[in-house]
N, C-alpha and C positions, 0 to 999 in steps of 0.2 A: 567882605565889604558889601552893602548892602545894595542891591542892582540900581537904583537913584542915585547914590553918592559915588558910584565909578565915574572916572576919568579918562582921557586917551593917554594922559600923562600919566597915571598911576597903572594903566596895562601895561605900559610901553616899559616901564620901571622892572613891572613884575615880570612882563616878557624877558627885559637885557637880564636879571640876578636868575632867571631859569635857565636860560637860554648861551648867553653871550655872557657870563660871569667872570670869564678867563679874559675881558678884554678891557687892557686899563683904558680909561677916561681919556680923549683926547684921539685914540686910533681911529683912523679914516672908514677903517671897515664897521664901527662903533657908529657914525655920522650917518653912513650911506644905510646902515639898517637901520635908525632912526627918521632917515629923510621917507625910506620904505615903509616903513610901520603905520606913519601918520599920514602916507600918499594913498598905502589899503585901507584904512579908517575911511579917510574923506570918501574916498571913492564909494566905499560901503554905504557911508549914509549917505549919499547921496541917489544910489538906487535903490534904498530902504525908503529916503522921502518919495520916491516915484509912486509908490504904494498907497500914499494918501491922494495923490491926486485926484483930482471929480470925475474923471474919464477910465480910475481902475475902481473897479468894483471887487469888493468885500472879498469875495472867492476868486479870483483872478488874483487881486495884491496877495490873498494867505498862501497862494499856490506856489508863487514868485517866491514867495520870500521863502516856502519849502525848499523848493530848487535849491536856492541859495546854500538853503542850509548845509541841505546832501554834498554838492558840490567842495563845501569848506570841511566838511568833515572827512569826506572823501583824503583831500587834499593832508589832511593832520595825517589820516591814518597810516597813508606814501609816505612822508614825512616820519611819523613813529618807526613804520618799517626801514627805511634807508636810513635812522640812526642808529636804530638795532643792531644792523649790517653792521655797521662802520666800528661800533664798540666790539663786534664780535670779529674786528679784522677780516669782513666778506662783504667789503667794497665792492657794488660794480663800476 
């Protein structure tokens, strides 16, 4: 999809069918990762618009928004590893 015509609704979609696929329509744990999904969105852009403000400059907002990045990637790659684990039966 082409990065202008993305959605929160069409990540959120592609997130539950990768992610949350085993969970029918209507379960409570389906709502509350949905109420989550779009509460880390908001929140996102909203420290993403911090960036344009007239008070962060150019190299200061790109640096920010680097952190960020690291930080979210960081975050996948725990995630990647602890479901690794888990298919491999080596829970901790």
């Amino acid at each position: 999809m082409p990065l202008m015509t993305r959605s929160v609704r069409s990540e959120w979609l592609k997130y539950r069918a990768q992610v949350l696929d085993d969970l029918p329509d209507g379960d409570p744990i389906l709502e509350i990762a949905r109420l989550s999904f779009y509460s880390g969105c908001l929140v996102m852009m909203e420290m993403v618009r911090e960036t344009g403000e007239d008070v962060v400059d150019e190299e200061t907002g790109g640096a920010y928004l680097e952190r960020l990045m690291r930080e979210l990637v960081e975050f996948r790659r725990s995630v990647s590893t602890q479901a690794d684990d888990i298919r491999k039966g080596d829970a901790r």
